[in-house]
N, C-alpha and C positions, 0 to 999 in steps of 0.2 A: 694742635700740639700743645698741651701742660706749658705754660712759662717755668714751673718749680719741677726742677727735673736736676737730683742729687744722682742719676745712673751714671753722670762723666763723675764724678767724685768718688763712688764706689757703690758699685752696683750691687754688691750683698749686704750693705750696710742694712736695708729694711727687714730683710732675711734674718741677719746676725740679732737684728732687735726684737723679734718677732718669735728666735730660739729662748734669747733670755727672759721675756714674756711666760713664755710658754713651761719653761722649766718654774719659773714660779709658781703659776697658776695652774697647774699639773694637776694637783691633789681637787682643786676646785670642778673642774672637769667629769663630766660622766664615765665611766668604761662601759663602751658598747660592746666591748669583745670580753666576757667573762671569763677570768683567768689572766687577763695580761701581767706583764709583769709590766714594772712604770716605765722601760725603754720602749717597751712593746706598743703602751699607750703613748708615751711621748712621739714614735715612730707615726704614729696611726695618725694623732692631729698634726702634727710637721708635714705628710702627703697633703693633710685640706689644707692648710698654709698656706704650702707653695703653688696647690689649685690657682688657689687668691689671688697670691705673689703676682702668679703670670699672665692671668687677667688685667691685674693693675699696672703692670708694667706695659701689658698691651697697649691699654686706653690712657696709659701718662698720668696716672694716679697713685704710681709708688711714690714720688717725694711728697705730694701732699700728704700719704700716712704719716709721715716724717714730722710734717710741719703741725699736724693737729693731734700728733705727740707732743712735740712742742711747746703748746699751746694749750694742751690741758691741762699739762705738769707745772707750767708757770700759776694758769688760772688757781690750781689748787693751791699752790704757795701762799697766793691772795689772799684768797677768799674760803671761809671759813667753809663753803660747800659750792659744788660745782658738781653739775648732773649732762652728759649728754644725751640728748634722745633723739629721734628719729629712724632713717634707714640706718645710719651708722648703727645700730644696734644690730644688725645683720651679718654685721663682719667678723669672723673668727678672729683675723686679726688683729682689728680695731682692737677686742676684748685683751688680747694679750698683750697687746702694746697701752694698756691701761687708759684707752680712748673712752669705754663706757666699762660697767662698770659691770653690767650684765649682760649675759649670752643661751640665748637656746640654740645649741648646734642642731640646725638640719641640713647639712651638708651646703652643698652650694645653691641648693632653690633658696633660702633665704638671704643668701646674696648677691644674687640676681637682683634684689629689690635694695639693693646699696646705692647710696647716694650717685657715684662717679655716673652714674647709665643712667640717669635722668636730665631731663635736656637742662635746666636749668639745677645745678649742685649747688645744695645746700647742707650745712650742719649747725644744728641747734645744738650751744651752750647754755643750760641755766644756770646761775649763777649768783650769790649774794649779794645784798647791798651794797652799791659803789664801787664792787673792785670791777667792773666792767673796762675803767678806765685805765685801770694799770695795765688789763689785758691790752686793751688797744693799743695803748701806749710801749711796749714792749714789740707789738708786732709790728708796729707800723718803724719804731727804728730797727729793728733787727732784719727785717726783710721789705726795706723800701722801693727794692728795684720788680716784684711782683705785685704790688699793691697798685690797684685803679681807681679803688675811692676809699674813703673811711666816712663813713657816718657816725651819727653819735654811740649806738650801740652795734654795730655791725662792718665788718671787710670785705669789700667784694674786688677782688684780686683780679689780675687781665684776661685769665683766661674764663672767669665768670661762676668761677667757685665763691659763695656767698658762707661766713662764721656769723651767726649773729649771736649774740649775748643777750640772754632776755632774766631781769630782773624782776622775777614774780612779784615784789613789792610794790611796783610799779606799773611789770607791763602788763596786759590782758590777754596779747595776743597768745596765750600757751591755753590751749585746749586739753585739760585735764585728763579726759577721757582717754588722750593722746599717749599718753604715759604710762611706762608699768605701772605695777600696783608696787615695784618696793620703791620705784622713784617716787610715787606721792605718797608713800610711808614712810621715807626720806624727807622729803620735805615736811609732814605734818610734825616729825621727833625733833625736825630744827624750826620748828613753829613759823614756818614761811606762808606754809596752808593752813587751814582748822580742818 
């Protein structure tokens, strides 16, 4: 069972976040159904949504969406750029709740390969120089009663969901290849790469 579990608190809360997401990013979004009108497409990704929704709420992954909302919104405060990448890029949700930043909708086979269903959960933040530390610092008072360890660049929470922060100036571990192609064109316009 999730230690981070905001469904006694209010259990449409990730829902409620997830419409106002999605009303934003509307326009950004494909229409596979030619001729909708924008309720019709709002209507149409709201069903893959709450697909999501009720998968994550199955496996005790709804307030972690919560908290790496949280946690990106602050990170970008910081830090002049902040990229997530991995499976989280899989998630319709993630995308609407401003976790990454990009999305290729293929319904739910590509989030089947989302972080929560892998034995050891992981998400990768990159992120500027030095604000690595504000992030930590931020999550580690704001939510101390989840937290199992902090290392210097990374959280790994009770129930063994792992944030790492990885400073391309520094660290090596970020396998390039790994990446879209507009996260390292992203990173090359903020001259982090060459």
């Amino acid at each position: 069972m999730r230690t981070f579990d905001l469904k006694a608190k209010n259990a449409e809360m990730l829902l409620g976040y997830a419409r106002m997401g999605l009303n934003e990013k509307l326009d950004e979004l494909p229409d596979y159904r030619i001729g909708n009108t924008d309720n019709e497409k709002f209507d149409w990704y709201e069903q893959n949504i709450k697909k999501e929704l009720s998968v994550l709420r199955e496996i005790g992954f709804d307030g972690y969406m919560i908290l790496l909302q949280d946690v990106v919104t602050v990170s970008r405060e910081i830090s002049d750029f902040v990229q997530c990448f991995g499976s989280v890029t899989n998630s319709l949700t993630a995308y609407v709740l401003g976790i990454v930043d990009n999305y290729k909708f293929d319904g739910l086979q590509n989030f089947i390969n989302f972080t929560p269903f892998t034995k050891n959960a992981r998400v990768n933040i990159l992120i500027s120089s030095h604000a690595n530390n504000g992030c930590l610092g931020y999550i580690k008072h704001k939510y101390p009663d989840i937290i199992k360890k902090i290392k210097r660049r990374s959280i790994i929470f009770n129930d063994g969901l792992k944030i790492k922060f990885i400073d391309l100036d520094v660290d090596n571990e970020v396998d390039l290849d790994d990446l879209s192609e507009l996260t390292r064109q992203l990173l090359k316009n903020k001259e982090i790469i060459k």
